[in-house]
C-alpha positions as CSV (number, residue, x, y, z in Angstrom):
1,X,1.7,-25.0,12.8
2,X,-2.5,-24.3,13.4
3,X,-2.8,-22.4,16.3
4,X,0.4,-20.6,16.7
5,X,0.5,-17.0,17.5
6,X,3.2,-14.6,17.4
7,X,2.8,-11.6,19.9
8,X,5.0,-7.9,20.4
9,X,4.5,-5.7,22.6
10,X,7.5,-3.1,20.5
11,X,6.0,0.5,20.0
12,X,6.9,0.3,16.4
13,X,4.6,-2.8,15.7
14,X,1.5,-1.3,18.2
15,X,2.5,2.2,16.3
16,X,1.1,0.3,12.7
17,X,-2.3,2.1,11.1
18,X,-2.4,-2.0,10.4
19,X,-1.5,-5.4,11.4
20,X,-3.0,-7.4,8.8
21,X,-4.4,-6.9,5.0
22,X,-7.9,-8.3,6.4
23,X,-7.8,-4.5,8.7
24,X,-7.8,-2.2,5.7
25,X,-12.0,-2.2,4.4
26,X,-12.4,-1.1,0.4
27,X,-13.2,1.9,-0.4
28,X,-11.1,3.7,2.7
29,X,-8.2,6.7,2.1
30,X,-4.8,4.8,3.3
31,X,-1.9,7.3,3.9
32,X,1.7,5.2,2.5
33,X,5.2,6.1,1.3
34,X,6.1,5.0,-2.3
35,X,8.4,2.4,-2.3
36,X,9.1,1.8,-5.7
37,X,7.9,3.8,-9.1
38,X,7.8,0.9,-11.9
39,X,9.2,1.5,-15.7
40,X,5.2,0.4,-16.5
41,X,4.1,4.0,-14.5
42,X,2.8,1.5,-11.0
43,X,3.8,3.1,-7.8
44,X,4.4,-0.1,-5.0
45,X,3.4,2.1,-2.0
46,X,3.8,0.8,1.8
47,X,1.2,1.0,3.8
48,X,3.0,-1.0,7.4
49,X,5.4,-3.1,7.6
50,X,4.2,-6.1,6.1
51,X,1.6,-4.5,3.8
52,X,2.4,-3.0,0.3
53,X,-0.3,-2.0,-2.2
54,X,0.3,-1.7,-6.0
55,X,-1.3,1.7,-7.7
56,X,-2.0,1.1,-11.3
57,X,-1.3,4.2,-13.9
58,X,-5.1,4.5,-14.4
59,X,-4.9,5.6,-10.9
60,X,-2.3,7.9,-10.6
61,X,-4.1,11.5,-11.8
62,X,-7.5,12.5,-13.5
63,X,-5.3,12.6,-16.5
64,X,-2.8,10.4,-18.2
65,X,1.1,11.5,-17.3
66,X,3.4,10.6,-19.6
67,X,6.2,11.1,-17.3
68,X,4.8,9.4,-13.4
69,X,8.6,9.1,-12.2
70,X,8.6,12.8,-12.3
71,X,5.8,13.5,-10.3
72,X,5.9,10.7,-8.0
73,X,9.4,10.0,-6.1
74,X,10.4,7.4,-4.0
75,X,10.1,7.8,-0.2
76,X,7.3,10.4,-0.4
77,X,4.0,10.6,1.5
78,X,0.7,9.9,-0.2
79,X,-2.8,9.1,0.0
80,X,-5.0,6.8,-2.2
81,X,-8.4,4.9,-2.0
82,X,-8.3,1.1,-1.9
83,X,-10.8,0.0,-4.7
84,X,-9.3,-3.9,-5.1
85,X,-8.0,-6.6,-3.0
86,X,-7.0,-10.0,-4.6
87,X,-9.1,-12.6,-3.2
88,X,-7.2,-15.8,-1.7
89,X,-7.1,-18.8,-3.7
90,X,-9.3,-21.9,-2.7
């Protein structure tokens, strides 16, 4: 289907900081809600709608928690840096 578009003019869609991953540059602060806070110490954190962004335990503080799930909860507001983007295959 090349050259099919799909178009919304809802408030909640035009409200979105983004519409696509290709929107978000490296190295810029992204405000999302944590989604999910993994038994590894990763927080899945949404950023839209369709976007959701992985924070690794390197990432989470300047120094190494040995108990993230207690710090970070589910449904919370927070800010991070993207540094990485996985790169399409092909």
């Amino acid at each position: 289907m090349d050259g099919l578009y799909l178009v919304s003019m809802a408030q909640r869609v035009l409200d979105q900081p983004f519409l696509r991953v290709e929107d978000i540059k490296v190295g810029e602060v992204v405000k999302g809600t944590i989604d999910r806070v993994l038994d590894s110490g990763r927080l899945i954190v949404n950023l839209a709608e369709c976007i959701t962004g992985m924070v690794d335990e390197l990432h989470l503080s300047d120094i190494k928690l040995k108990h993230p799930e207690k710090k970070f909860r589910e449904g919370v507001e927070v800010r991070a840096r993207t540094i990485l983007f996985p790169t399409a295959p092909g």
